[in-house]
Backbone as a ProteinNet text record, in pm:
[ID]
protein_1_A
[PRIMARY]
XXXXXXXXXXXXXXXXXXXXXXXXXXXXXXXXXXXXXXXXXXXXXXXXXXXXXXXXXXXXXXXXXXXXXXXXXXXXXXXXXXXXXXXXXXXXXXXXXXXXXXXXXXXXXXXXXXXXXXXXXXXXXXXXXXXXXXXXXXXXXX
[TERTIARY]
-689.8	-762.4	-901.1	-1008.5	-1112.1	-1142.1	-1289.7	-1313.4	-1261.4	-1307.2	-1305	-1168.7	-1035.2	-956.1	-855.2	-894.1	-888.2	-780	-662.2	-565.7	-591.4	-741.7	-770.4	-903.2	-948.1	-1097	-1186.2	-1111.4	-1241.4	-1143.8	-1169.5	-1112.1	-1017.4	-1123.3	-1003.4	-866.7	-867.7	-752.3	-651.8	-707.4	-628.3	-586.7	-676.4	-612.5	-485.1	-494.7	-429.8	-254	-267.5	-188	-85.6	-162	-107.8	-25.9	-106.3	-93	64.9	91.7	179.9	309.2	262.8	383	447.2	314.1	419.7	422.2	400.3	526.3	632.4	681.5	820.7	864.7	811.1	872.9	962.2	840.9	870.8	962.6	972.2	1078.5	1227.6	1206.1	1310.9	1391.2	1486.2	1572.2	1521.5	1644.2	1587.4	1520	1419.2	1332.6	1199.1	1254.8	1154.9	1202	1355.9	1385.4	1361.6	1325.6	1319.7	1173.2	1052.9	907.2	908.7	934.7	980.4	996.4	1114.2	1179.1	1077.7	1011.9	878.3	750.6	778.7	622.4	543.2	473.9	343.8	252.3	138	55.2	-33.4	-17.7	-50.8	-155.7	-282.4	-403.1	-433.2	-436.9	-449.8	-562.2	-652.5	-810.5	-829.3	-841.2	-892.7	-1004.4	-1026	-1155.1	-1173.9	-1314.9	-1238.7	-1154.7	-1156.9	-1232.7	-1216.4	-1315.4	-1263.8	-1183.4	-1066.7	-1009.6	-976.3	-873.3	-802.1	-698.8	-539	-433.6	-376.2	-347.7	-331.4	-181	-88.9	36.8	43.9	109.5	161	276.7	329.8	465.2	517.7	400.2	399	483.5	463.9	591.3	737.8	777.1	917.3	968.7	919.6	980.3	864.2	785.3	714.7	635.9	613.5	540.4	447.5	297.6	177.8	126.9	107.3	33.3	-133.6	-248.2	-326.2	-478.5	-503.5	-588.1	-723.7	-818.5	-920.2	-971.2	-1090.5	-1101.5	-1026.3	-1001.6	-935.1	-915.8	-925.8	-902.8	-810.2	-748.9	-611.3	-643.1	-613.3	-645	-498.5	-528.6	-400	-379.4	-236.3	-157.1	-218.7	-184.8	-199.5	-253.9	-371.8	-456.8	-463.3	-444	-403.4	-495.8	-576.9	-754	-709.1	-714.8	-694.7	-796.9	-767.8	-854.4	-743.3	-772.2	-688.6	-606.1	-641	-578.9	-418.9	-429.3	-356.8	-275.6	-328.5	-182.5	-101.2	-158.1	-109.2	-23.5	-54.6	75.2	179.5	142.5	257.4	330.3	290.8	371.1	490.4	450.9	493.9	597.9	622.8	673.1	670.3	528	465.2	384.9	388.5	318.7	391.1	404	474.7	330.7	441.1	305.7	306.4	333.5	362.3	233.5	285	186.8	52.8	13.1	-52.2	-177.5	-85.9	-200.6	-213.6	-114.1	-154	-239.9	-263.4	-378.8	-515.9	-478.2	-619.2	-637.7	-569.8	-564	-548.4	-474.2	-448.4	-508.7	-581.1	-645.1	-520.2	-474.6	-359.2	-431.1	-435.8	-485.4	-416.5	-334	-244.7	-144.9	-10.1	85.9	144.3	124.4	162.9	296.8	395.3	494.4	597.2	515.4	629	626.5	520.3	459.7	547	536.9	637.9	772.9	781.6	966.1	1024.7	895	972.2	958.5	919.8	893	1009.7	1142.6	1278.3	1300.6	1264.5	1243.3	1180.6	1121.9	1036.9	1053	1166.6	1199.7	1167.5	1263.1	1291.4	1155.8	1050.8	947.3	899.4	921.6	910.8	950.3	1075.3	1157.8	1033.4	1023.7	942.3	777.4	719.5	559.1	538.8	579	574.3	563.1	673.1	653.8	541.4	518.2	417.5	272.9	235.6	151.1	118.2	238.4	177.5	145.9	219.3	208.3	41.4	8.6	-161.9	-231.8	-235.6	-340.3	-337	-166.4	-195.4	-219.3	-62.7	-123.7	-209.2	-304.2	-436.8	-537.1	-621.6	-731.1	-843.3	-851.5	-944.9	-1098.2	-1164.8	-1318.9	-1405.4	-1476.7	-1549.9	-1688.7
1752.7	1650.8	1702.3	1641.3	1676.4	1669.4	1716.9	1761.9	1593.6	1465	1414.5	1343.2	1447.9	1403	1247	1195.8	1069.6	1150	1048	1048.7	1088.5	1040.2	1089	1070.8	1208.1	1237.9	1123.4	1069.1	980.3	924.3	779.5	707.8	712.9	888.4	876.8	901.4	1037.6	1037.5	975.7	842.4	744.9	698.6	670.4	611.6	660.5	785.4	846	844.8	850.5	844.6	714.6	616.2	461	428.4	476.3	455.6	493.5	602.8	699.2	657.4	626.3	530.1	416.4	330.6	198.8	218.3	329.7	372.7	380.1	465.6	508.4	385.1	277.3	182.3	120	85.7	-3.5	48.8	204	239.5	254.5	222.5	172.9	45.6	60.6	-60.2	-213.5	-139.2	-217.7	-289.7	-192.9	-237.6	-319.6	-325.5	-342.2	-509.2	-490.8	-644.5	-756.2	-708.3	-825.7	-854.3	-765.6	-766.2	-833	-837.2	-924.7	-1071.6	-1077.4	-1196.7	-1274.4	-1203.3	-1314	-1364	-1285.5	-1390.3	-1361.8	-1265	-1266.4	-1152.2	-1145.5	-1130.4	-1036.6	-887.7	-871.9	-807.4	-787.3	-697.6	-653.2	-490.6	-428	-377.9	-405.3	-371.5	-295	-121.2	-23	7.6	46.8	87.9	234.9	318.3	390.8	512.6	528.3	504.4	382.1	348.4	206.5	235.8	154.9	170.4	9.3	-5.1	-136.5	-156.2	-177.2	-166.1	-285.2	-338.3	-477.3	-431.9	-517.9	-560.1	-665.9	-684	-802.6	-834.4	-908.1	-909.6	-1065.8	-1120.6	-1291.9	-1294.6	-1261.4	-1235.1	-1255.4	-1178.1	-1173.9	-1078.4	-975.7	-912.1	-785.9	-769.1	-626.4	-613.7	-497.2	-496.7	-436.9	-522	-394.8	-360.2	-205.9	-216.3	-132.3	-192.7	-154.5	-94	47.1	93	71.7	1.1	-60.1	-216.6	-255.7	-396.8	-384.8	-515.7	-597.6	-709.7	-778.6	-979.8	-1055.2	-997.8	-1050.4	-1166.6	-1260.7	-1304.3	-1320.1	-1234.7	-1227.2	-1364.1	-1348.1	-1487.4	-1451.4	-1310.8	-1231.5	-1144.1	-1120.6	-999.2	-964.5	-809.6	-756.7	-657.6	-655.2	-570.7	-494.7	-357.3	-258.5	-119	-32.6	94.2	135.8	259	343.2	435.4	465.2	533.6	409.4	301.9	216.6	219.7	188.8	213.9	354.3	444.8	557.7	564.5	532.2	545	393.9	281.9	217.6	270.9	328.5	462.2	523	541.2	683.6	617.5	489.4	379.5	385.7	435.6	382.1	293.2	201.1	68.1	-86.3	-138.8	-274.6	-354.5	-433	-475.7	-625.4	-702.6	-823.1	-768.8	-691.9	-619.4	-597.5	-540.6	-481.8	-603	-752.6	-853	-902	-916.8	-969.6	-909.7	-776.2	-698.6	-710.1	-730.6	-698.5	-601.7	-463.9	-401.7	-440.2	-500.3	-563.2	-731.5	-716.7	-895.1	-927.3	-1059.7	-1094.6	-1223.2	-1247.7	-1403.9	-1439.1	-1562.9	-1588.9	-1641	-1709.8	-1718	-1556.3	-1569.3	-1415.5	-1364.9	-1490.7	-1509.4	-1458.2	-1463.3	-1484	-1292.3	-1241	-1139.3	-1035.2	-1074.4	-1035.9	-1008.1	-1113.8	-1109.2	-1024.4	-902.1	-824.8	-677.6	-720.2	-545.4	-473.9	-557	-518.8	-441.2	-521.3	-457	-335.2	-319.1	-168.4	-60.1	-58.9	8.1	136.9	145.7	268.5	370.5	311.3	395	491.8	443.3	507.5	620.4	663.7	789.7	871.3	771.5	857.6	919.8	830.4	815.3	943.9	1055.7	1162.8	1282.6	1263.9	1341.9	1364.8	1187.2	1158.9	1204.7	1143.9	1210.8	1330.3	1471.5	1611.8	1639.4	1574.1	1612	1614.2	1504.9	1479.7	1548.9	1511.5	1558.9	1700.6	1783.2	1906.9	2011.8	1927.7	2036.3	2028.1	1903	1921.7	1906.6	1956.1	1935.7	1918.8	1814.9	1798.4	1761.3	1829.2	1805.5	1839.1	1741.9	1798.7	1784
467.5	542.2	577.8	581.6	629.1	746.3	836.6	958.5	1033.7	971.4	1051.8	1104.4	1058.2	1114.6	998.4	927.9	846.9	752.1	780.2	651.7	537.6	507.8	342.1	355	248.9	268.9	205.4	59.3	8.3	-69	-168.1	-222.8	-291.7	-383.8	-462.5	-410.4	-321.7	-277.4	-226.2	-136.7	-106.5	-246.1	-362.1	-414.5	-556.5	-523.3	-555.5	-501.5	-379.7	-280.4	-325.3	-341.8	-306.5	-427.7	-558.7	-674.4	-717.8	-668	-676.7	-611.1	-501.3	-403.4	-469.3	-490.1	-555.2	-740.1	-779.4	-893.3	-860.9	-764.4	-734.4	-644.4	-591.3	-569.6	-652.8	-748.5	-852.6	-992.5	-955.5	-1031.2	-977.1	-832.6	-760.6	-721	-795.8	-871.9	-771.1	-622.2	-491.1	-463.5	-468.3	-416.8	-473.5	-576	-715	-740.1	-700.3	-752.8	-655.9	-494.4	-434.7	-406.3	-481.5	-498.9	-594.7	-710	-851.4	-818.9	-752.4	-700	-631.1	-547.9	-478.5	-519.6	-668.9	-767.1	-677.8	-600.1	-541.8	-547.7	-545.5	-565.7	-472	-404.2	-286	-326.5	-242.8	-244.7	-115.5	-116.5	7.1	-17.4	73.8	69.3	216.4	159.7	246	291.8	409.9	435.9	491	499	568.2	539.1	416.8	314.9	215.1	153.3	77.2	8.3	-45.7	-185.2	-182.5	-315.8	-339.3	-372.3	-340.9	-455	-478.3	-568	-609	-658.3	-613.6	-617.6	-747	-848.7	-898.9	-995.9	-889.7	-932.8	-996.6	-1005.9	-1080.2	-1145.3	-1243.5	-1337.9	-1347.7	-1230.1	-1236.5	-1288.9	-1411.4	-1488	-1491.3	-1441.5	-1472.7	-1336.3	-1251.1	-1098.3	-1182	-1155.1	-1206.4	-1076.8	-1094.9	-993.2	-1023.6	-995.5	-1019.1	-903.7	-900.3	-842	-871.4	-738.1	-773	-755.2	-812.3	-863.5	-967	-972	-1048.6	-1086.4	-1173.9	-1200.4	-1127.6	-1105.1	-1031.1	-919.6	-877.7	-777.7	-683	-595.7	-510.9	-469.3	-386.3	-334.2	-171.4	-123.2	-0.3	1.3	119.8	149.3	254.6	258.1	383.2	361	449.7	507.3	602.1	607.2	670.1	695.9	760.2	773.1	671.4	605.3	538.1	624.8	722.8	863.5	872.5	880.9	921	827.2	687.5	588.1	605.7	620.4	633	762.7	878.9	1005.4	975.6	873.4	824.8	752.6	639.4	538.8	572.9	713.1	811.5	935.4	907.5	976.3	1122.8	1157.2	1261.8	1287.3	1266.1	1257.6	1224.2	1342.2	1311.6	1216.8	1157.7	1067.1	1114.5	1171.3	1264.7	1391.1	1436.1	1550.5	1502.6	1430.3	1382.5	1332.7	1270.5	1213.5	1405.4	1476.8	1611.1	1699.9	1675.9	1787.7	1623.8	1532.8	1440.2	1336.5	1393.9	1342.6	1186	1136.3	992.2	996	881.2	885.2	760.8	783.5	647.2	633.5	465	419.5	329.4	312.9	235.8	300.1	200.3	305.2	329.8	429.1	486.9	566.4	572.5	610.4	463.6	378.9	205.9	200.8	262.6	213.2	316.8	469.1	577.7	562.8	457	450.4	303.9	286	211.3	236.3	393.3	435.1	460.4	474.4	487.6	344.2	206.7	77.6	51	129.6	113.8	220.3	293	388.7	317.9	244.6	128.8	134.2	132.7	65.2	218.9	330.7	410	409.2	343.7	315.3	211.3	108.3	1.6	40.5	127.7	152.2	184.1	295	325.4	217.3	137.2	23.5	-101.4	-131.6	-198.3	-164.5	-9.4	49.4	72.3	65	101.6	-17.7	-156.8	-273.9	-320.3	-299.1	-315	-255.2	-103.5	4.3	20.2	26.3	67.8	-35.2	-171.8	-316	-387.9	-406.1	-478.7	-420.4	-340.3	-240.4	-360	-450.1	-595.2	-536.7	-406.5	-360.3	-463.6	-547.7	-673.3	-645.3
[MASK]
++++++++++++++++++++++++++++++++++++++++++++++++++++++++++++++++++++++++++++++++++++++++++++++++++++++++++++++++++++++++++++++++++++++++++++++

């Protein structure tokens, strides 16, 4: 982590981080099938450092997930600090709470998007791991 304290020093690393996560989601049977099941479309737009990760699960049959811009036009967007995804990760962060104090801006139906955070419990277990894997074993400052 750098001096100023921030989950992650610069983009890439977040987006490193994120990328990595919802692989192992989405290679997780679970949790993979009730993201599938909801045909939607999510885009999480970081700040803070910036990044972007686009969810899409339209389909039904393949989750892409892609780091960055992208064509995609989400269903739901959820605007965050990158600090904030990271203490949700870490399942400190109600995410109901979180759009009600601000902390998270959500656009979309955001109710379709709510009702699959029960679906992703799972990754809470994984996020920790994923995260020291990046942040602490490759410190890649170029």
């Amino acid at each position: 982590m750098d001096h100023s304290g921030a989950a992650f020093a610069d983009t890439e690393a977040l987006h490193r981080v994120m990328s990595e996560l919802w692989v192992q989601i989405k290679a997780n049977k679970e949790m993979s099938k009730s993201l599938l099941a909801s045909k939607l479309a999510v885009r999480f737009n970081y700040r803070e450092p910036a990044g972007q990760i686009t969810v899409d699960s339209r389909d039904g049959v393949d989750m892409k997930v892609v780091a960055g811009p992208c064509d995609v036009k989400p269903d739901v967007e959820m605007d965050m600090k990158s600090d904030v995804a990271h203490e949700f990760w870490l399942g400190k962060i109600s995410v109901p709470m979180a759009i009600l104090t601000g902390k998270i801006v959500a656009k979309g139906p955001v109710q379709k998007a709510l009702a699959l955070l029960p679906a992703i419990k799972p990754a809470f277990a994984i996020y920790p791991e994923v995260y020291k894997k990046h942040i602490n074993g490759v410190q890649t400052k170029v």
